[in-house]
N, CA, C and O atoms as a printed pandas DataFrame, in Angstrom:
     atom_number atom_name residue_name chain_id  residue_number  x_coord  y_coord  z_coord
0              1         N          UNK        A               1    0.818   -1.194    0.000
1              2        CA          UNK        A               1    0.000    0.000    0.000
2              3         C          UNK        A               1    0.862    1.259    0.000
3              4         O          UNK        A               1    0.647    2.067   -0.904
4              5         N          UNK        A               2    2.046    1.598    1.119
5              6        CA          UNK        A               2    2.730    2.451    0.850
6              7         C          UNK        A               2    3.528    2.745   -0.611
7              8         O          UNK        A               2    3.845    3.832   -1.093
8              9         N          UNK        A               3    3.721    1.479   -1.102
9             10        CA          UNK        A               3    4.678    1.815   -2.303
10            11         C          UNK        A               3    3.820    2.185   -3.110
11            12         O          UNK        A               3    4.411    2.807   -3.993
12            13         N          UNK        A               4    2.567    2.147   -3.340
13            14        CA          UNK        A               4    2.040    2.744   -4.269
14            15         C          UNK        A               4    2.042    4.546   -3.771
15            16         O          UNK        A               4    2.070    5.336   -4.715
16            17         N          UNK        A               5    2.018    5.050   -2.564
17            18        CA          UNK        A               5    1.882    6.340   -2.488
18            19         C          UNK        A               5    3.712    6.431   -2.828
19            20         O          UNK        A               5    4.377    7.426   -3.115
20            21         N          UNK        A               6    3.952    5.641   -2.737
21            22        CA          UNK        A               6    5.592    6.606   -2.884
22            23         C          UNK        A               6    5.327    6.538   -4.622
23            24         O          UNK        A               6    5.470    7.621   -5.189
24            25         N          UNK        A               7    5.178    6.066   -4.968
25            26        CA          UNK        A               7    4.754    6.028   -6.791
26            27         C          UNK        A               7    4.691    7.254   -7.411
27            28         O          UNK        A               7    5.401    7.851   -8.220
28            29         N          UNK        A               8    3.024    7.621   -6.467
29            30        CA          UNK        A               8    2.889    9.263   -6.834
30            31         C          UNK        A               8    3.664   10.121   -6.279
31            32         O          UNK        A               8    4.145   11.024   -6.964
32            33         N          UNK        A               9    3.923   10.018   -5.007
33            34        CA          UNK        A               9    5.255   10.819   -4.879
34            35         C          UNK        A               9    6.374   11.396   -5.642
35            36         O          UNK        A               9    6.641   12.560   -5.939
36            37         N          UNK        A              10    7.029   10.137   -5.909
37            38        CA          UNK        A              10    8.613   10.059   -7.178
38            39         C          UNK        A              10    7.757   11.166   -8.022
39            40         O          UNK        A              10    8.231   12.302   -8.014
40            41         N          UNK        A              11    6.181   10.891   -8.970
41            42        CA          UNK        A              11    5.616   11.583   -9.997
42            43         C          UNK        A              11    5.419   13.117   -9.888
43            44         O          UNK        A              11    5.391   14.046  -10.696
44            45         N          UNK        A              12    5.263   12.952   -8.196
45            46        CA          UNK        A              12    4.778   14.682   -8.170
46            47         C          UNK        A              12    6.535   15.287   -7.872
47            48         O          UNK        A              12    6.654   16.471   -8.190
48            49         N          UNK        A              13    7.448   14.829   -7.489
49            50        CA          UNK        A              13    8.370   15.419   -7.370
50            51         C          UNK        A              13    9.331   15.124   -8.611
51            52         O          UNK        A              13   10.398   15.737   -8.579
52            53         N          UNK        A              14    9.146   14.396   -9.548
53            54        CA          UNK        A              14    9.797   14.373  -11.116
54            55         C          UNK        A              14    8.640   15.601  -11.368
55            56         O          UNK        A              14    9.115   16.719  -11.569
56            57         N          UNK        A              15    7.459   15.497  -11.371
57            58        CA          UNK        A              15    6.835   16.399  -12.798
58            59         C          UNK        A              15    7.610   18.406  -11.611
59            60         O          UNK        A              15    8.148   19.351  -12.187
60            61         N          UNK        A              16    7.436   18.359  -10.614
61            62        CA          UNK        A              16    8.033   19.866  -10.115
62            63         C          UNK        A              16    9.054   19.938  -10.446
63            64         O          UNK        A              16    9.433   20.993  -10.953
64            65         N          UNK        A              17   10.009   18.751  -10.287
65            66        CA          UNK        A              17   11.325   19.165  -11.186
66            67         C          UNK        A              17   11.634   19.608  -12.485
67            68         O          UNK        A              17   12.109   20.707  -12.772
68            69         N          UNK        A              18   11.332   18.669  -13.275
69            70        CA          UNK        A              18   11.159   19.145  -14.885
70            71         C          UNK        A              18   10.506   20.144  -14.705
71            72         O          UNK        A              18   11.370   21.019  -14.769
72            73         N          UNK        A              19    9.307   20.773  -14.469
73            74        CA          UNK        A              19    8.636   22.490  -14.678
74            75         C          UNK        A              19    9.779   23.519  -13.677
75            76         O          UNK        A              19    9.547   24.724  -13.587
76            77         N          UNK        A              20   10.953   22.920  -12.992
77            78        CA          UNK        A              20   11.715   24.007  -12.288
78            79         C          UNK        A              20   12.835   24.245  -13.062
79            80         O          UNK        A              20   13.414   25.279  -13.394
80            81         N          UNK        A              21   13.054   22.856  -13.322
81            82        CA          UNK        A              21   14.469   23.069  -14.441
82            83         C          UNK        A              21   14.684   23.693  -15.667
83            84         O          UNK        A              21   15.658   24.084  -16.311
84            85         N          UNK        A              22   12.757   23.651  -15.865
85            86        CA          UNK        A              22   12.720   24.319  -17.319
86            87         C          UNK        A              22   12.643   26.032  -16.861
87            88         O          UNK        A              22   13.512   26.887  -17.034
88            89         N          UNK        A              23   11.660   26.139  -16.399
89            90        CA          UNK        A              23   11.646   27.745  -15.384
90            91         C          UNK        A              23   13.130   27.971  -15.416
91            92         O          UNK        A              23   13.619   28.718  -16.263
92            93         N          UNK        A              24   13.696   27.490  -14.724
93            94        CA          UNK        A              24   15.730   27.843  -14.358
94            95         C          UNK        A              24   16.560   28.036  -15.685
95            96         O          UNK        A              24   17.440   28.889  -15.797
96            97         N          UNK        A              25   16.157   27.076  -16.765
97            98        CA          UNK        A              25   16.863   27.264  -17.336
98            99         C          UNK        A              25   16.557   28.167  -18.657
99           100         O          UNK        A              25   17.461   28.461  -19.439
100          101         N          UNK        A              26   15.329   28.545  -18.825
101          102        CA          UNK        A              26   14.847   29.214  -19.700
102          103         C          UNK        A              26   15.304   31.152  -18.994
103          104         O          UNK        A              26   15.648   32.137  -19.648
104          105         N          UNK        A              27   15.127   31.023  -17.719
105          106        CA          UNK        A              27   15.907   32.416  -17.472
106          107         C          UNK        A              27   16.945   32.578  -17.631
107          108         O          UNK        A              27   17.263   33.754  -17.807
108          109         N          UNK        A              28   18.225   31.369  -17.670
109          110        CA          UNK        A              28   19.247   31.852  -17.010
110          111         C          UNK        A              28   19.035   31.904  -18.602
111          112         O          UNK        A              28   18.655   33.040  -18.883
112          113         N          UNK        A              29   19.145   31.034  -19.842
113          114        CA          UNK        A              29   19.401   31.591  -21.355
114          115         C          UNK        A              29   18.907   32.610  -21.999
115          116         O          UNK        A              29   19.568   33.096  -22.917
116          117         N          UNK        A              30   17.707   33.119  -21.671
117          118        CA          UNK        A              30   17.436   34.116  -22.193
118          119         C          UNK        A              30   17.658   35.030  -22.320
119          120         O          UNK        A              30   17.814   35.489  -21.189
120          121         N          UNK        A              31   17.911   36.226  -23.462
121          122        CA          UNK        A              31   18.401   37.631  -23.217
122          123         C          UNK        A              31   17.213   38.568  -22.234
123          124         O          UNK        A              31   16.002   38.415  -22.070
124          125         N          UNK        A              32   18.162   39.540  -21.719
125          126        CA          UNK        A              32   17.599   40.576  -20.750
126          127         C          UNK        A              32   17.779   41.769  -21.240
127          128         O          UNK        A              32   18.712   42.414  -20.761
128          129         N          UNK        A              33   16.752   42.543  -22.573
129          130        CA          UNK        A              33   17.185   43.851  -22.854
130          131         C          UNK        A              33   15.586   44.463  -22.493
131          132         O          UNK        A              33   14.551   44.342  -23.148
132          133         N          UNK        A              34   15.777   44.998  -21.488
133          134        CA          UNK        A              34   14.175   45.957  -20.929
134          135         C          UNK        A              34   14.664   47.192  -21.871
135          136         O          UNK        A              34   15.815   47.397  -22.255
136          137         N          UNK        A              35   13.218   48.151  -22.216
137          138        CA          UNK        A              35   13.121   48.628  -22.724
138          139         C          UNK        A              35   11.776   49.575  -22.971
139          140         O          UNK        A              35   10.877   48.762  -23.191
140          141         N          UNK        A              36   11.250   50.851  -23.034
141          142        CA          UNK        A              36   10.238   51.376  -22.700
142          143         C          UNK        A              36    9.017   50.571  -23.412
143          144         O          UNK        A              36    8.007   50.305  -22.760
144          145         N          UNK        A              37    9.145   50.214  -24.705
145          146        CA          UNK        A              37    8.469   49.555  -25.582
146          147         C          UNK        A              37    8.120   48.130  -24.913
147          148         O          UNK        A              37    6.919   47.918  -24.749
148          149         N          UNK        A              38    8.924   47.237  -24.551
149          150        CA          UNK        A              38    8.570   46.226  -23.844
150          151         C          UNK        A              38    8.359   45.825  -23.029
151          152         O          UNK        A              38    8.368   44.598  -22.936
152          153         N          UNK        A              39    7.909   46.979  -21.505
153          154        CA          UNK        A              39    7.417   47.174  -21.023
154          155         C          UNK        A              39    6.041   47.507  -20.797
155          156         O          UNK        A              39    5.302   47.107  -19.897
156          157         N          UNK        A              40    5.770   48.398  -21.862
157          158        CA          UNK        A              40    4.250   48.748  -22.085
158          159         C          UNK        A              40    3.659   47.666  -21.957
159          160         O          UNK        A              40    4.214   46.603  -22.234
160          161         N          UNK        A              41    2.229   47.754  -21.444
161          162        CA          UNK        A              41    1.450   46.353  -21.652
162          163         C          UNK        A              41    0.850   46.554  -22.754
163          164         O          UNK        A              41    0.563   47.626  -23.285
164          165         N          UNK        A              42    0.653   45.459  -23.109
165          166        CA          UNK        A              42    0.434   45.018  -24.458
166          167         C          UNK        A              42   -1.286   44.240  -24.757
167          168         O          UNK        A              42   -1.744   43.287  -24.126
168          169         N          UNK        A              43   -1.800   44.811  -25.610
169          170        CA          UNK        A              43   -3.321   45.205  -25.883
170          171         C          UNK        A              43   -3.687   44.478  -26.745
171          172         O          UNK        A              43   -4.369   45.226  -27.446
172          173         N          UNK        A              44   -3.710   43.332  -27.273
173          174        CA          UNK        A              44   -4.262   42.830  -28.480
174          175         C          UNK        A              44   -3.549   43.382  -29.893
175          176         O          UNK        A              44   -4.050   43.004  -30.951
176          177         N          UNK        A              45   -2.475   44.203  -29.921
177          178        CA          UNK        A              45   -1.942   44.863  -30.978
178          179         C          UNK        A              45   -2.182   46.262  -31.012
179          180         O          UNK        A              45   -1.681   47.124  -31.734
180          181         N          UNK        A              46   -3.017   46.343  -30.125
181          182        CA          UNK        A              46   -3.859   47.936  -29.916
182          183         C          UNK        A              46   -2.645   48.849  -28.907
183          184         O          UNK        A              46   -2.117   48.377  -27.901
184          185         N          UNK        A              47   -2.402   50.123  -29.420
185          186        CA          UNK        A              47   -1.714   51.019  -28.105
186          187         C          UNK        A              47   -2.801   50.897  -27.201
187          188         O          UNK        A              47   -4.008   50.795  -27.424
188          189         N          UNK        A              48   -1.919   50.936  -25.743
189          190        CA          UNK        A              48   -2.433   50.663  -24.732
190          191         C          UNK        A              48   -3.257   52.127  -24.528
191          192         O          UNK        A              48   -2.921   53.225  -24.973
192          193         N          UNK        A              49   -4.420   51.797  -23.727
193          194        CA          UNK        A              49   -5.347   53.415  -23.343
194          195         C          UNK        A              49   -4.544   54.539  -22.577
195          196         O          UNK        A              49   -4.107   54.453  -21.429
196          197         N          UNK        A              50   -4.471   55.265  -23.164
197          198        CA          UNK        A              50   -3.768   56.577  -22.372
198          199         C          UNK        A              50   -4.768   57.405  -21.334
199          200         O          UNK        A              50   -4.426   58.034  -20.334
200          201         N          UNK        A              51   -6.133   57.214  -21.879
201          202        CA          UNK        A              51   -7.006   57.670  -21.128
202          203         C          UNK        A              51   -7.723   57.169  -19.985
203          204         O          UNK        A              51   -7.411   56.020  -19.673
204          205         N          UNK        A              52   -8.713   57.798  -19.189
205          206        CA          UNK        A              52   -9.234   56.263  -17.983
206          207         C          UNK        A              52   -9.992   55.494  -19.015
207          208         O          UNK        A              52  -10.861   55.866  -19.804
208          209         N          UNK        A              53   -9.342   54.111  -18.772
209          210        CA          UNK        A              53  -10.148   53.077  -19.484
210          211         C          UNK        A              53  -11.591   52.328  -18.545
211          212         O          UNK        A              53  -12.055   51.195  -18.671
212          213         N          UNK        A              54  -11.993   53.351  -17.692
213          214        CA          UNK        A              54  -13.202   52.801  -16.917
214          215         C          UNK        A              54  -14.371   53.203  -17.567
215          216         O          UNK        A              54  -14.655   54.397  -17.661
216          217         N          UNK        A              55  -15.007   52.405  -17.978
217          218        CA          UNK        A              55  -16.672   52.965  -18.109
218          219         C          UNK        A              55  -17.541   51.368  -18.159
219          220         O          UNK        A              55  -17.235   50.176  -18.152
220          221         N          UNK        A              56  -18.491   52.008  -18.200
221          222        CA          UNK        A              56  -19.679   50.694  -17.943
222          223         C          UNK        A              56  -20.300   50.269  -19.188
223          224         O          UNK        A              56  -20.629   50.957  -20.154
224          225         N          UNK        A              57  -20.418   48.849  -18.972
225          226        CA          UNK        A              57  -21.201   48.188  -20.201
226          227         C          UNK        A              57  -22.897   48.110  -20.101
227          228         O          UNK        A              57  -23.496   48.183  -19.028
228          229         N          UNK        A              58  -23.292   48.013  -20.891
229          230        CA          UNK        A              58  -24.889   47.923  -21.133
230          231         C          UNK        A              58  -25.105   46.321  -20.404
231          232         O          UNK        A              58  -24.447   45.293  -20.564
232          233         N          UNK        A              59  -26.085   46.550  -19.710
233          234        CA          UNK        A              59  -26.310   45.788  -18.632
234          235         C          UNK        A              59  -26.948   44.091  -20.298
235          236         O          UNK        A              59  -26.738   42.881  -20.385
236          237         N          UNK        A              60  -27.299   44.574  -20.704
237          238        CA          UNK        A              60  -27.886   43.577  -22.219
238          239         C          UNK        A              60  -26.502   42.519  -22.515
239          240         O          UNK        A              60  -26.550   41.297  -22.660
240          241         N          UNK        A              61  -25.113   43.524  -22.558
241          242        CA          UNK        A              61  -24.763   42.197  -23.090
242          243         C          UNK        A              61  -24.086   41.048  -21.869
243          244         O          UNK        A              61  -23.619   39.934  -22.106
244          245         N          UNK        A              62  -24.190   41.607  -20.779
245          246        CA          UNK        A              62  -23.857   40.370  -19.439
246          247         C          UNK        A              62  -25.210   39.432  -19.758
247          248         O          UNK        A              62  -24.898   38.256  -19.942
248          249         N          UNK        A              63  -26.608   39.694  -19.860
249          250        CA          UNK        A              63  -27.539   39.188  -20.215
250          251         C          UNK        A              63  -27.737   38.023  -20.949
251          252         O          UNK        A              63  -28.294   36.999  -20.554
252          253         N          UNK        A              64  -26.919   38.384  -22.773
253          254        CA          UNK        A              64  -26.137   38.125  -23.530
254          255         C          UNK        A              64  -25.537   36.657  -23.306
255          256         O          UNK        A              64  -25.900   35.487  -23.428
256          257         N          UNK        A              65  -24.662   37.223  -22.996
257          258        CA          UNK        A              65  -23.036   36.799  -22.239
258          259         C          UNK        A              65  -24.071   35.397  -21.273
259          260         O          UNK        A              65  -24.030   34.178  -21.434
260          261         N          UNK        A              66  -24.451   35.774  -20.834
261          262        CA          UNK        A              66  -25.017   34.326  -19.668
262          263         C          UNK        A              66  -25.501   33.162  -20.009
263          264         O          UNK        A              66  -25.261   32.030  -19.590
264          265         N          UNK        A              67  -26.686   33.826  -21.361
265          266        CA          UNK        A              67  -27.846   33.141  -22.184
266          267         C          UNK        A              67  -26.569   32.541  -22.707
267          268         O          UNK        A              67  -26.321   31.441  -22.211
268          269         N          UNK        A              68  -25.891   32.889  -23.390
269          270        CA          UNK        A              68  -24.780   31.730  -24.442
270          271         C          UNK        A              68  -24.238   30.712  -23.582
271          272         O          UNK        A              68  -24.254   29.555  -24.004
272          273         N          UNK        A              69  -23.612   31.033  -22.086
273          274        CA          UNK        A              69  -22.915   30.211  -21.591
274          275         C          UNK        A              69  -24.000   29.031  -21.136
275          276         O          UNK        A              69  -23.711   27.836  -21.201
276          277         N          UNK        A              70  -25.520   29.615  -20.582
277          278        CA          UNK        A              70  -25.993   28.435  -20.088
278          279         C          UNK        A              70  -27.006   27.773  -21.223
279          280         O          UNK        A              70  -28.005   27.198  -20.792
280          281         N          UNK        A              71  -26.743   27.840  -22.973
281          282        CA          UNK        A              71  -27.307   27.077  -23.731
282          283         C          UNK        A              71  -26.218   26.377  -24.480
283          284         O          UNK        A              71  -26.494   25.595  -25.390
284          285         N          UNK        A              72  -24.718   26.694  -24.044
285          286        CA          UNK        A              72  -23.491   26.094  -24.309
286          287         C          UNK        A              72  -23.349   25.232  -23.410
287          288         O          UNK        A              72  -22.679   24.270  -23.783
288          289         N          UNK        A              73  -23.672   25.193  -22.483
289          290        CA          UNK        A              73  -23.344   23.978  -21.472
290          291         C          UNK        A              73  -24.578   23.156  -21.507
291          292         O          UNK        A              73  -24.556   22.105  -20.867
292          293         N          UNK        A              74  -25.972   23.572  -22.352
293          294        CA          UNK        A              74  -26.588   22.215  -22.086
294          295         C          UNK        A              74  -26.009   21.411  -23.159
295          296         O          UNK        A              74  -26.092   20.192  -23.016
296          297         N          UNK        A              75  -25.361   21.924  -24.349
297          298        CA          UNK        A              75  -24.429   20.741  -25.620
298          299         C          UNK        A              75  -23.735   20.264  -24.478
299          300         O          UNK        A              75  -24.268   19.282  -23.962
300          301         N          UNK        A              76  -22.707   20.675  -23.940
301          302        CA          UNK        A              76  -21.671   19.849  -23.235
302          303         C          UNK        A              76  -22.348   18.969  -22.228
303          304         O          UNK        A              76  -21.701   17.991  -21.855
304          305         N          UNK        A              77  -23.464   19.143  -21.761
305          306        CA          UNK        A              77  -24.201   18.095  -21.104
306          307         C          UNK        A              77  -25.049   17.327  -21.782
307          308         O          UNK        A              77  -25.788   16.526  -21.210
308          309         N          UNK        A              78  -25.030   17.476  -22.912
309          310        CA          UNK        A              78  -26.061   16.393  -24.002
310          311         C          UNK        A              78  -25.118   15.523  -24.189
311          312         O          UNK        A              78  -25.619   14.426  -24.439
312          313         N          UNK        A              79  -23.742   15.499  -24.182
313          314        CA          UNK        A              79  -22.891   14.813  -24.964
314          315         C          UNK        A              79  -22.695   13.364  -23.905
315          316         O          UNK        A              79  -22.966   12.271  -24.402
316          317         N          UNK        A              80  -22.369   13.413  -22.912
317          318        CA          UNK        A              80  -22.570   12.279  -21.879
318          319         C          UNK        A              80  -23.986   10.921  -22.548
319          320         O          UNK        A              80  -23.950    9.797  -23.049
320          321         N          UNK        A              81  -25.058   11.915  -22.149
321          322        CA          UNK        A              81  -26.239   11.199  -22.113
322          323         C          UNK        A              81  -26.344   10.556  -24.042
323          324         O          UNK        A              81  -26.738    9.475  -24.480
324          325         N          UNK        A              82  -26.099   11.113  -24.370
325          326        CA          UNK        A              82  -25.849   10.657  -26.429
326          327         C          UNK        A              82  -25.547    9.461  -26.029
327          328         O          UNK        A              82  -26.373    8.558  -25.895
328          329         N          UNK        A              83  -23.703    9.322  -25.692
329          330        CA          UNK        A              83  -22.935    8.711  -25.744
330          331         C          UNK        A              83  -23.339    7.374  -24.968
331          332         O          UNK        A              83  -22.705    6.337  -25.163
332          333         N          UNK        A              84  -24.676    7.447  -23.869
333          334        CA          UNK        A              84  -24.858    6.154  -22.878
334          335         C          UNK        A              84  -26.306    6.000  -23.033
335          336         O          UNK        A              84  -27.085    5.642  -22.150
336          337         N          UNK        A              85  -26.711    6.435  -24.756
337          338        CA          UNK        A              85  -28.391    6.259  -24.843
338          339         C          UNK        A              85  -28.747    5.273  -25.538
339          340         O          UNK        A              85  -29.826    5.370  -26.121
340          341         N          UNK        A              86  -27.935    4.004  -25.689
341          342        CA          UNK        A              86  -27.978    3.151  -26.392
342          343         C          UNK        A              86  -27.944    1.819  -25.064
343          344         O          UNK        A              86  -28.555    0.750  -25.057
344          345         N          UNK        A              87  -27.355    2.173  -24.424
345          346        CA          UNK        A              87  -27.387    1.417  -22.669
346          347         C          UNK        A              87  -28.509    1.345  -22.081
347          348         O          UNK        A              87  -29.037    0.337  -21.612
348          349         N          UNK        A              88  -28.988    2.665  -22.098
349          350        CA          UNK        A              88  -29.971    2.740  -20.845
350          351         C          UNK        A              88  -31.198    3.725  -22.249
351          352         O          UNK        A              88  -31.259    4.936  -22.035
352          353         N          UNK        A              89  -31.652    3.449  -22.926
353          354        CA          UNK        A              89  -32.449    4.601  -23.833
354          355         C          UNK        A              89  -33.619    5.126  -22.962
355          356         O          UNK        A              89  -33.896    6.318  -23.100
356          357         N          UNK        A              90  -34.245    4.487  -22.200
357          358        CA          UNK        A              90  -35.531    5.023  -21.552
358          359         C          UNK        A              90  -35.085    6.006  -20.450
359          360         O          UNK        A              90  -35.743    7.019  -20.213
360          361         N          UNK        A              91  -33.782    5.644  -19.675
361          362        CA          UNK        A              91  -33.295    7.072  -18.726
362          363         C          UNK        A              91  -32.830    8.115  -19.367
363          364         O          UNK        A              91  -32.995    9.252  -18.925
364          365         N          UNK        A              92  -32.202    7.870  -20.469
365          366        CA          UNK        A              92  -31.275    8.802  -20.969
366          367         C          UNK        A              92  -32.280    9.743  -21.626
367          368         O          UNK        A              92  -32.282   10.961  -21.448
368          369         N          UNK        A              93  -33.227    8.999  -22.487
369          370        CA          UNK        A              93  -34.596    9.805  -23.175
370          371         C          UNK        A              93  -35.396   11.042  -22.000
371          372         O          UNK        A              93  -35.685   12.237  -21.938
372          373         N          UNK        A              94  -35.464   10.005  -21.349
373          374        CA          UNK        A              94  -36.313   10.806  -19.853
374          375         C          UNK        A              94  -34.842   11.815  -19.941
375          376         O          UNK        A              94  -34.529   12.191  -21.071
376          377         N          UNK        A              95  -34.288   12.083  -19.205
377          378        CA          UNK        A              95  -33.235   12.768  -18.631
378          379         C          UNK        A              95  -33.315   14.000  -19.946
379          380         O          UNK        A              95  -33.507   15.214  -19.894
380          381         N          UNK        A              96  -33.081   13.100  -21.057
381          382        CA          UNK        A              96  -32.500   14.452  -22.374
382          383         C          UNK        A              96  -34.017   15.022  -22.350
383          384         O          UNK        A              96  -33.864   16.202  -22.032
384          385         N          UNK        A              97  -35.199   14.824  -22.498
385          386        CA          UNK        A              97  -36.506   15.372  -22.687
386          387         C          UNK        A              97  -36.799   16.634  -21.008
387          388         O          UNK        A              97  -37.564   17.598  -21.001
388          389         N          UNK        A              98  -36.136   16.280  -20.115
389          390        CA          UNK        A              98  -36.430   16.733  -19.179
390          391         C          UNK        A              98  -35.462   18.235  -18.827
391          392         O          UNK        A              98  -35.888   19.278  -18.331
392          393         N          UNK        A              99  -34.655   18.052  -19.081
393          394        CA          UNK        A              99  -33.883   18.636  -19.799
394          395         C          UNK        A              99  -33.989   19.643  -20.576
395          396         O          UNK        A              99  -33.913   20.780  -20.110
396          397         N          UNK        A             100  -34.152   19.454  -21.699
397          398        CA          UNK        A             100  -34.552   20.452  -22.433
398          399         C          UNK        A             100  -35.931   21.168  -22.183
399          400         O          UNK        A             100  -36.042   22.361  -22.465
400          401         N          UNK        A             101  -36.785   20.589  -21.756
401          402        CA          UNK        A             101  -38.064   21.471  -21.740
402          403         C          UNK        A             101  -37.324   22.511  -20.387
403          404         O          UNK        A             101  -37.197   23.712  -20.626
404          405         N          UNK        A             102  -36.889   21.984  -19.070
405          406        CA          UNK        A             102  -36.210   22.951  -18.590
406          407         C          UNK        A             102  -35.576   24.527  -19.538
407          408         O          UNK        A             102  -35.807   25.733  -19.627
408          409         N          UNK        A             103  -34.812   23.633  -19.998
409          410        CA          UNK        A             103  -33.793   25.129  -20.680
410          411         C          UNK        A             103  -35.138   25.579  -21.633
411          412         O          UNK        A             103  -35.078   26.754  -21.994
412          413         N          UNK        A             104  -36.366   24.814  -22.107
413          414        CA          UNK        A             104  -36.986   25.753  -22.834
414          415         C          UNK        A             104  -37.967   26.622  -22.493
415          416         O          UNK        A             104  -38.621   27.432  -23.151
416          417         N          UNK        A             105  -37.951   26.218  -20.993
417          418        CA          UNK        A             105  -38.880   27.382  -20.269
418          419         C          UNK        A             105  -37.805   28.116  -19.613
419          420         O          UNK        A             105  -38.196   29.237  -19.288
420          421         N          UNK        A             106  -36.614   27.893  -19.308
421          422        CA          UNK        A             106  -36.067   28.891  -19.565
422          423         C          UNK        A             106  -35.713   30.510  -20.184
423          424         O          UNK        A             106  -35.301   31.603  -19.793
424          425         N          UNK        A             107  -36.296   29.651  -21.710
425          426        CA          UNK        A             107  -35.880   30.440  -23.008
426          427         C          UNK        A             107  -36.954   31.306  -23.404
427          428         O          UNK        A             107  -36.808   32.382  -23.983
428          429         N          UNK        A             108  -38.247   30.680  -22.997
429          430        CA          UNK        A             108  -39.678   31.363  -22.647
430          431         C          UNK        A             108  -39.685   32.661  -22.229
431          432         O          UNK        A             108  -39.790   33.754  -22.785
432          433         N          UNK        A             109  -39.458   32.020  -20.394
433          434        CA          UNK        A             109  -38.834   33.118  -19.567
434          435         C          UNK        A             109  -38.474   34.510  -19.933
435          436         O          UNK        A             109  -39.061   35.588  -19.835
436          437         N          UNK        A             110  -36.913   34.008  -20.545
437          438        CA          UNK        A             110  -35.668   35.233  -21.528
438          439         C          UNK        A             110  -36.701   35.807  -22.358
439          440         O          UNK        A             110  -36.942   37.007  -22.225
440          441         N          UNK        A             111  -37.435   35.018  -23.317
441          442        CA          UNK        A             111  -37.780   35.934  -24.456
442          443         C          UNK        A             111  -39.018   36.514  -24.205
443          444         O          UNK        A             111  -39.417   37.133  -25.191
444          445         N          UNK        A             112  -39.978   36.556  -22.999
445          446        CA          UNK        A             112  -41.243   37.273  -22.593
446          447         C          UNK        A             112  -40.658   38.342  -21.837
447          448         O          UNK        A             112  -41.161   39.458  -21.967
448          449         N          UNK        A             113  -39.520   38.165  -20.944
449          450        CA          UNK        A             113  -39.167   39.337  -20.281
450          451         C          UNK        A             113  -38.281   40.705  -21.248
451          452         O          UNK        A             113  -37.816   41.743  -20.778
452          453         N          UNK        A             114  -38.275   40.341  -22.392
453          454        CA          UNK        A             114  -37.440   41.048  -23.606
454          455         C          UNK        A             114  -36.121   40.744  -23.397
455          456         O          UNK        A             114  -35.420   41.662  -23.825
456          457         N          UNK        A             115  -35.402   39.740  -22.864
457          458        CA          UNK        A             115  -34.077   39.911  -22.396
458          459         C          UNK        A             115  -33.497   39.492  -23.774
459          460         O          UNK        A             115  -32.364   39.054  -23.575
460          461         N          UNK        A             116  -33.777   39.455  -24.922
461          462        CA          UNK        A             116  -33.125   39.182  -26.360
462          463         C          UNK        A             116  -33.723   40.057  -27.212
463          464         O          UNK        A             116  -33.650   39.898  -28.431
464          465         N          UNK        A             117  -34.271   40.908  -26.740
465          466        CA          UNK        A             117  -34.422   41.964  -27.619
466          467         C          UNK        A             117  -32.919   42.918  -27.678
467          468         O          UNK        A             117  -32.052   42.894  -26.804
468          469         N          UNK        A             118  -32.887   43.709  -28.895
469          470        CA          UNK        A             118  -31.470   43.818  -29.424
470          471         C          UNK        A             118  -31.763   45.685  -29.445
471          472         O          UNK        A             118  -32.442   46.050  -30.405
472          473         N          UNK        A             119  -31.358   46.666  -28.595
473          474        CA          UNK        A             119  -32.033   47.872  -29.166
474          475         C          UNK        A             119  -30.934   48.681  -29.758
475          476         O          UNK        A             119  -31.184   49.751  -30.313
């Protein structure tokens, strides 16, 4: 029983080594020329804002922004039940049907309260 924890052990202290040695040795080779330019932070290719870059977003696209993530994660949760509906078809059916009418009163919800209206 112990030798198996020393197993992961040896693993967790080989894999910190290799990521230290590489860390160590990638500084000590690398050139060191600082410079005002490479310093600046760096924007997507964009000069960085000289001005205050604070202001507020339209409350629509967090709205947006949410609706995508939680009709993107019911695909990533369809994909399980697909994959084990040939095993079990009458749970998996139940489960995927139950499911979706959820997210589609959901979507009800979103689209009676105007939250996909675009102005």
């Amino acid at each position: 029983m112990t030798n198996n924890y020393l197993y992961v052990l040896v693993f967790i202290l080989g894999g910190t080594a290799m990521v230290l040695v590489g860390m160590v040795t990638s500084w000590a080779l690398r050139p060191s020329r600082p410079s005002k330019a490479k310093l600046t932070p760096y924007e997507c290719g964009e000069l960085p804002a000289q001005s205050d870059s604070y202001f507020q977003f339209n409350i629509r696209y967090y709205l947006f922004a949410l609706l995508f993530v939680i009709f993107d994660v019911e695909v990533i949760l369809f994909i399980p039940l697909v994959k084990v509906f040939n095993s079990i078809p009458a749970v998996a059916f139940f489960e995927l049907t139950l499911f979706s009418v959820i997210l589609g009163v959901a979507l009800m919800v979103a689209w009676k309260k105007g939250a996909l209206e675009w102005e």
